[in-house]
BASE-996500 format. One line per field, with one value per residue (C-alpha): residue number from 1; x, y, z. Coordinates in pm, 1 decimal. Layout:
N
num: c(NUM, ...)
u: c(X, ...)
v: c(Y, ...)
w: c(Z, ...)
//
This chain:
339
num: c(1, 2, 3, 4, 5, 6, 7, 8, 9, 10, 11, 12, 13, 14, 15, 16, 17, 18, 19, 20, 21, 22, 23, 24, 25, 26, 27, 28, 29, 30, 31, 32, 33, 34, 35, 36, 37, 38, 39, 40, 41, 42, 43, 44, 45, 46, 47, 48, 49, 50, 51, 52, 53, 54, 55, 56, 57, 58, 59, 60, 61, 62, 63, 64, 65, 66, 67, 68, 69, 70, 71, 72, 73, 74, 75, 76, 77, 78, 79, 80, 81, 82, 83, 84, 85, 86, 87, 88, 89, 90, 91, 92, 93, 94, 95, 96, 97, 98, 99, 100, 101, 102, 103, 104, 105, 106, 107, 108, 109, 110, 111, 112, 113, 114, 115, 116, 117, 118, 119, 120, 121, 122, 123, 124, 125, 126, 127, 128, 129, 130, 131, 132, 133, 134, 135, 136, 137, 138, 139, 140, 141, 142, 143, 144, 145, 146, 147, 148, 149, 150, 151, 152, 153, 154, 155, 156, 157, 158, 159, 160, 161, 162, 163, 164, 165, 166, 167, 168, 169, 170, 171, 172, 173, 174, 175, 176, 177, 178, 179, 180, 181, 182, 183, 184, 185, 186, 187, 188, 189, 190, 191, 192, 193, 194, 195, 196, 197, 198, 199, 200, 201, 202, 203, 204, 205, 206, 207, 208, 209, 210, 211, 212, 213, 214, 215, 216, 217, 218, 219, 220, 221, 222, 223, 224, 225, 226, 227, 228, 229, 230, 231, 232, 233, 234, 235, 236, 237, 238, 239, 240, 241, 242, 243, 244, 245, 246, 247, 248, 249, 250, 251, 252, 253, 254, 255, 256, 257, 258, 259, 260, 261, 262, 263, 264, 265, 266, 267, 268, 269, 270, 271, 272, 273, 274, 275, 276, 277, 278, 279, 280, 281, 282, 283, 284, 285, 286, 287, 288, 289, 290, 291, 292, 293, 294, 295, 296, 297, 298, 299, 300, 301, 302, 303, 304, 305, 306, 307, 308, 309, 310, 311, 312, 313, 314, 315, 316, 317, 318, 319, 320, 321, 322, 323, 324, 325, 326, 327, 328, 329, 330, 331, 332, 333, 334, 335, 336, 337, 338, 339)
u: c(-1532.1, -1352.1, -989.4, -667.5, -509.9, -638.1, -511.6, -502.8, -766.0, -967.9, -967.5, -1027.8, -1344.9, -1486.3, -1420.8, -1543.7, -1190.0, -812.5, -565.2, -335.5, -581.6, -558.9, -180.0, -143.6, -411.0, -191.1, 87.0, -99.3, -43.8, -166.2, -247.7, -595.5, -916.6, -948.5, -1291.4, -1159.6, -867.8, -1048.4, -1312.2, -1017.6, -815.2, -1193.9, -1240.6, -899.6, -899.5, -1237.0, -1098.8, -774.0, -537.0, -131.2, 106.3, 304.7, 568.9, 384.8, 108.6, 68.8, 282.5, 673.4, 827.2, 1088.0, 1280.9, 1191.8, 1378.6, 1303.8, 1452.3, 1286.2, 1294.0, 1458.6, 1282.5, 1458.9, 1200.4, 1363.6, 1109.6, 1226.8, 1084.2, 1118.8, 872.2, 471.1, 504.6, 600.4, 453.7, 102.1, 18.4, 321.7, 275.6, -46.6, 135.5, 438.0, 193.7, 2.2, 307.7, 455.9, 161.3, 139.9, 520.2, 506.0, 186.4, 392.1, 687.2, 915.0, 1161.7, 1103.7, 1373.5, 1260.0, 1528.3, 1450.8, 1596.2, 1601.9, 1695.4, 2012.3, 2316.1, 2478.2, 2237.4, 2171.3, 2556.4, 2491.9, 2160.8, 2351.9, 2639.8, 2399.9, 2201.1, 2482.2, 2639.7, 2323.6, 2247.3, 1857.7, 1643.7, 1449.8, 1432.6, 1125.1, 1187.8, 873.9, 817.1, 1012.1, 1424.1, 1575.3, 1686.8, 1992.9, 1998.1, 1734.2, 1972.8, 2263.8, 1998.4, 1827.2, 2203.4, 2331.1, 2020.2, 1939.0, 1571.8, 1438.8, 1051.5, 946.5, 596.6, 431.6, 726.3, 720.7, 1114.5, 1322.8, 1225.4, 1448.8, 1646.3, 1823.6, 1781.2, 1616.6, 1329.5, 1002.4, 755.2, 408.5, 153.2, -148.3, -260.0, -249.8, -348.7, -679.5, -744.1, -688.0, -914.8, -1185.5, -1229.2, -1179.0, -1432.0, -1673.0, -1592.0, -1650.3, -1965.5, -2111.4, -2096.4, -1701.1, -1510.3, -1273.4, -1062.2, -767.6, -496.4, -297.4, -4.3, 343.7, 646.1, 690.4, 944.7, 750.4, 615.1, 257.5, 254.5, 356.1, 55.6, -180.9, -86.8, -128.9, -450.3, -567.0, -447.4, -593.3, -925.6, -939.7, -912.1, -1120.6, -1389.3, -1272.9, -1176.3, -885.9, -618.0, -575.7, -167.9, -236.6, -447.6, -211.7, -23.7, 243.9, 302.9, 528.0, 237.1, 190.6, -117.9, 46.8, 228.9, -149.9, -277.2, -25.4, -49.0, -459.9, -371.2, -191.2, -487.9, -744.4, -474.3, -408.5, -813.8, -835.9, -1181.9, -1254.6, -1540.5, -1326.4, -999.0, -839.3, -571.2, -448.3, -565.7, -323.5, -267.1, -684.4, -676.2, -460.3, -762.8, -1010.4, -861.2, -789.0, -1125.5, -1293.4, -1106.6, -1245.0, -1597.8, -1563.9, -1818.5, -1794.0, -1921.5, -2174.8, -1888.4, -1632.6, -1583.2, -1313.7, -1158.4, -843.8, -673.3, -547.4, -822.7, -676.7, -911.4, -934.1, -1046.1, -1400.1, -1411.0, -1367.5, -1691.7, -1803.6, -1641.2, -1388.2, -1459.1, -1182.0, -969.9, -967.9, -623.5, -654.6, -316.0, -382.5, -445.9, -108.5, 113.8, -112.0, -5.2, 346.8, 400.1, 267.9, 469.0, 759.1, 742.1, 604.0, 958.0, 938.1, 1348.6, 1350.0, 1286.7, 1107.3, 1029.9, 686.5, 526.7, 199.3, -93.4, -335.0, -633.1, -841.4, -1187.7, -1394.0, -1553.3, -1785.4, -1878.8, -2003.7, -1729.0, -1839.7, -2188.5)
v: c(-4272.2, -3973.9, -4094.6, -3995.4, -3873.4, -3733.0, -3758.9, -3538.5, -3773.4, -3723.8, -3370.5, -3418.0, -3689.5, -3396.0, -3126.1, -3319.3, -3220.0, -3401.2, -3492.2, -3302.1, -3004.5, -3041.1, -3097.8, -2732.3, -2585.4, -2698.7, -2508.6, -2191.4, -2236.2, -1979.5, -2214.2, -2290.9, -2095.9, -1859.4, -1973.7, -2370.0, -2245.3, -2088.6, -2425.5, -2655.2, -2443.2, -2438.6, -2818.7, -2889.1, -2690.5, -2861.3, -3200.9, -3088.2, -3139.8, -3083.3, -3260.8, -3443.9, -3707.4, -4007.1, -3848.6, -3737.4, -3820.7, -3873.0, -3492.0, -3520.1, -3226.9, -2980.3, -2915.6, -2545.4, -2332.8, -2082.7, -1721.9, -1512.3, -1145.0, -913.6, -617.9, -337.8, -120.4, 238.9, 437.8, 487.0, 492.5, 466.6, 580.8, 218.8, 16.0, 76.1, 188.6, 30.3, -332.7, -400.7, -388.8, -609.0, -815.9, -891.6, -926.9, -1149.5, -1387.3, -1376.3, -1487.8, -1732.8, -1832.5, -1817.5, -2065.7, -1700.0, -1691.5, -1343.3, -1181.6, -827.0, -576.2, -253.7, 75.7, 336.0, 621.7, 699.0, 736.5, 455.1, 227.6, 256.1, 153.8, -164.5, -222.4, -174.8, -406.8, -687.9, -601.5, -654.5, -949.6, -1170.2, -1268.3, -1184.4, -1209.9, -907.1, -666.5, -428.4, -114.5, -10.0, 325.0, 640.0, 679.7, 987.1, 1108.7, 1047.5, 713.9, 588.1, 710.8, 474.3, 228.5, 214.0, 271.0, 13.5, -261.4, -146.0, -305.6, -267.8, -229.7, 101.0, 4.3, 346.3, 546.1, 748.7, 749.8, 1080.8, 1349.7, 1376.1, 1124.7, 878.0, 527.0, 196.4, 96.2, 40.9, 230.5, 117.8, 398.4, 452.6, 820.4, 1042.6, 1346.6, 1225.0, 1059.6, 1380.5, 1597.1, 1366.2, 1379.9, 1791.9, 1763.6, 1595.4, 1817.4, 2167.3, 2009.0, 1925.8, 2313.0, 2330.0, 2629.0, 2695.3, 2334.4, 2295.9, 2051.8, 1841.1, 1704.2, 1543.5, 1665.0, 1922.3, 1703.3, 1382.9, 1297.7, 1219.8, 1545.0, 1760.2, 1536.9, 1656.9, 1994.2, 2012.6, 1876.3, 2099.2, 2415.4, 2269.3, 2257.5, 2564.6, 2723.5, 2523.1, 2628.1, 3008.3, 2989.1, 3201.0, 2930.7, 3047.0, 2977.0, 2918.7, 2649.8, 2418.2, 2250.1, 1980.8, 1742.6, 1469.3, 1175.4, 1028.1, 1099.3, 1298.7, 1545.1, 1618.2, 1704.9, 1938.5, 2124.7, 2077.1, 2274.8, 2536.1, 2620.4, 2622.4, 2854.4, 3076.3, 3135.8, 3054.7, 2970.9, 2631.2, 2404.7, 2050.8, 1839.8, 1681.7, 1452.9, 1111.5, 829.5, 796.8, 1165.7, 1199.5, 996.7, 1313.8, 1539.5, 1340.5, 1384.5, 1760.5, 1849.6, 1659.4, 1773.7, 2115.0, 2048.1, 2076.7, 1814.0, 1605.4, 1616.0, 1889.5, 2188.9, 2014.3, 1757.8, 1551.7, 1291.3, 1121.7, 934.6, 518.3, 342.3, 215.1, -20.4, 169.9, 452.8, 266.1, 231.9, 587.7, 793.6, 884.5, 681.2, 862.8, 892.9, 796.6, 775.6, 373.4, 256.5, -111.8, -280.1, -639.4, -482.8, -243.0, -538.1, -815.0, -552.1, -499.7, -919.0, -954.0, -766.3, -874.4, -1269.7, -1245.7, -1330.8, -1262.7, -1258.5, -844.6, -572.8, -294.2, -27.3, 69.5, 345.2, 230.7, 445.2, 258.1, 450.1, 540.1, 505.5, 725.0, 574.2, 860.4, 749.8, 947.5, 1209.2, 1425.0, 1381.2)
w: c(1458.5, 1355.7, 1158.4, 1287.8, 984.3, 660.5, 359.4, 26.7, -134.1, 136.9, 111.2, -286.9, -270.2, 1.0, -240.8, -572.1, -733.8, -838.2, -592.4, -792.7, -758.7, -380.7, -385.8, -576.9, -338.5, -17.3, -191.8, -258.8, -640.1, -847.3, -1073.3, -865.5, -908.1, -628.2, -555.4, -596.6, -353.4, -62.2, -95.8, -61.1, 230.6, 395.6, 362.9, 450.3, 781.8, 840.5, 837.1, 1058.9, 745.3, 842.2, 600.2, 721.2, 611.5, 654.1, 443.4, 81.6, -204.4, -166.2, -200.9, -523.6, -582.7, -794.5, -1117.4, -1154.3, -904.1, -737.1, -854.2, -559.0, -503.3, -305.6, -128.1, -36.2, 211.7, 261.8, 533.4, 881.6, 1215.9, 1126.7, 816.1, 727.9, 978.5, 870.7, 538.5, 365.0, 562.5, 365.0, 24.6, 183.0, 280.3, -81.6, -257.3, -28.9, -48.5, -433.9, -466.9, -238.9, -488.1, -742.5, -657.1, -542.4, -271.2, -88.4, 112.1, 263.7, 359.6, 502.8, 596.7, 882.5, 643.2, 782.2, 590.4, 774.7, 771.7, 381.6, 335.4, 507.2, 349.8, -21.3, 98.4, 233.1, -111.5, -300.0, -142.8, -212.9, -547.4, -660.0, -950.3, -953.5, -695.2, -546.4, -423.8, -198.9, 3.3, 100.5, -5.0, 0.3, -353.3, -327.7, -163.1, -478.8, -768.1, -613.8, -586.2, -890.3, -1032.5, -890.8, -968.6, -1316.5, -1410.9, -1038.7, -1005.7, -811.4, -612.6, -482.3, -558.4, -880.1, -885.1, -881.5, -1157.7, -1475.3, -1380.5, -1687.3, -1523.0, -1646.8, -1391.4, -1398.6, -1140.2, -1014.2, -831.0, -749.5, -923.6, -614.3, -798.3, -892.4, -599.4, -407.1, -679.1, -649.6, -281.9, -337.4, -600.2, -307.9, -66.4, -286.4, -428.3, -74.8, -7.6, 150.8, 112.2, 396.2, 349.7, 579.1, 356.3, 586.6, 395.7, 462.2, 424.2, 202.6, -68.7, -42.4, -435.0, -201.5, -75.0, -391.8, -585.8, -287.4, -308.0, -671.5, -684.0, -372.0, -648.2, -935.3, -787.9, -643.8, -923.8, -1093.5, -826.8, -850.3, -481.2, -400.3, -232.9, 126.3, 155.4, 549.2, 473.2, 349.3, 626.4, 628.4, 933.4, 946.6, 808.3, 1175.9, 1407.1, 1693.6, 1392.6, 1213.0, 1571.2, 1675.3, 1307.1, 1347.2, 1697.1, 1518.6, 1287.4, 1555.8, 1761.7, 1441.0, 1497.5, 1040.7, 968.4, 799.2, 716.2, 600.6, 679.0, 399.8, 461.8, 461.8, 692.1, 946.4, 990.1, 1013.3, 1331.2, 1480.1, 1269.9, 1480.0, 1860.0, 1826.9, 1676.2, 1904.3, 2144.6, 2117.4, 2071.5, 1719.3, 1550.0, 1268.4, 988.9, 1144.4, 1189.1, 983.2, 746.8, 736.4, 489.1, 389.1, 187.4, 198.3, 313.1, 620.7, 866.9, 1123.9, 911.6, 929.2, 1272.8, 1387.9, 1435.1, 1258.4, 993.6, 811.8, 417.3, 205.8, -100.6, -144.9, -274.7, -418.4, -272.7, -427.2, -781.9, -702.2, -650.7, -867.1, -1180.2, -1089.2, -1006.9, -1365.2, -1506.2, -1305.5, -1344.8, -1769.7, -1805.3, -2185.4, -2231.1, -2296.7, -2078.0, -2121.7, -1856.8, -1754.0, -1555.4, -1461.8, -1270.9, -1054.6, -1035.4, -688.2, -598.3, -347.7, -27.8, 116.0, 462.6, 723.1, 828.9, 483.6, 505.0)
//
């Protein structure tokens, strides 16, 4: 007969492991083996395992207080909810790994609302705070001004600008050369650049890269052919219109993820095939970038290794700080939309 309640030492004779192992599992410790965790979790949801107070050790108080980690997620409409929700999402999980309290504020970009995000920043004490996404220049001096030693997560920070913070990014520029490099090698020419807005540090690293290569190739850089859009789906598609309207010639797309899904409908839209007519790639590796069709090759940005590096760094807790400005570098997925 199947027993009513399971216990942690159930869970630890199953699993051929320590109570105490179990116990830190429960907790998502980051003291625990990955491989030891996910056999535990597995085991434990097998067994229908929910602590409870009748179960387990006593709970005693713990003598170290948590570490409180303020987010602060810049940003407005789709340009957070999707790409920038996958990095909330790892570092959330690792502090809460890691014993962290996590408090996430975000912003809508206005002027207004920033003043009430710095107040509610200000009135709530924090021991290290992330600054994640999209801020307007003058809105990330006051705060990395105003929180000296913050960590900048995909945000390179404003240029020549005298303020103590560390900064954490993927290397867009390569990234974006590499996938040029693919695309010139597999016969391209005629490449239409979709980019953001014009200011955006993404953007400017795109465009350089697009330049760089070009010249590399000893392909005169078509001005027309470098578009900007506002880094949502429905934007790319209305400038993709444009360029089919403005009757330019092209063999490739390059762009990021979200904005390809825009690439995709207009094309397709006109009979245009991919990758037969045109090629198309872009840049994030989002999920559903796989499931279009054909599926969309990619510039892969590693999100756990992003915030894994920057966590590291943040909780060494070595007594001194020094800042850092770390690259992450990219990795190609060619899939079928460049083939």
């Amino acid at each position: 007969m199947k027993r009513l309640q399971i216990s942690i030492t159930d869970i630890a004779d199953a699993c051929g492991v320590s109570a105490m192992t179990v116990s830190r599992a429960l907790r998502q410790s980051a003291k625990v083996h990955p491989e030891t965790l996910a056999k535990i979790l597995a085991k434990a949801e097998e067994l229908g395992y929910f602590k409870s107070s009748r179960l387990g050790r006593p709970h005693r108080q713990k003598s170290e207080k948590p570490r409180r980690i303020q987010l602060i997620l810049g940003g407005e409409g789709s340009t957070v909810s999707i790409f920038h929700s996958r990095l909330v999402n790892h570092i959330q999980r690792s502090l809460i790994r890691h014993n962290c309290e996590c408090v996430l504020f975000s912003n809508d970009a206005s002027y207004s609302g920033f003043l009430i995000l710095l107040e509610a920043l200000k009135n709530q004490e924090a021991d290290a705070r992330i600054i994640i996404g999209d801020f307007p220049d003058s809105q990330l001096k006051t705060l990395l001004m105003s929180f000296p030693g913050a960590i900048l997560l995909d945000n390179p920070g404003v240029e020549e600008f005298d303020a103590t913070f560390s900064s954490f990014n993927f290397d867009n520029y390569c990234g974006a050369r590499a996938m040029l490099k693919h695309l010139l090698d597999s016969g391209r020419r005629r490449i239409i650049l979709i980019n953001g807005t014009k200011d955006h540090f993404f953007s400017k690293a795109m465009k350089k890269a697009y330049l760089s290569m070009h010249k590399e190739y000893g392909i005169a850089a078509d001005t027309r052919m470098i578009r900007h859009a506002d880094f949502t789906a429905p934007g790319a598609a209305a400038e993709m219109a444009k360029v089919i309207a403005e009757k330019i010639p092209f063999d490739a797309v390059f762009s990021n993820d979200e904005m390809a899904l825009g690439v995709y409908r207009t094309l397709l839209s006109c009979n245009i095939s991919i990758p037969e007519k045109v090629a198309v790639a872009g840049c994030d590796n989002l999920p559903l970038g796989q499931m279009l069709y054909p599926a969309l090759s990619t510039v892969d940005l590693d999100y756990g290794k992003l915030a894994e590096t920057a966590l590291n760094f943040l909780l060494a807790d070595n007594g001194e700080f020094s800042p850092r400005r770390i690259l992450i570098a990219p990795e190609l997925l060619i899939r079928e939309s460049t083939r």
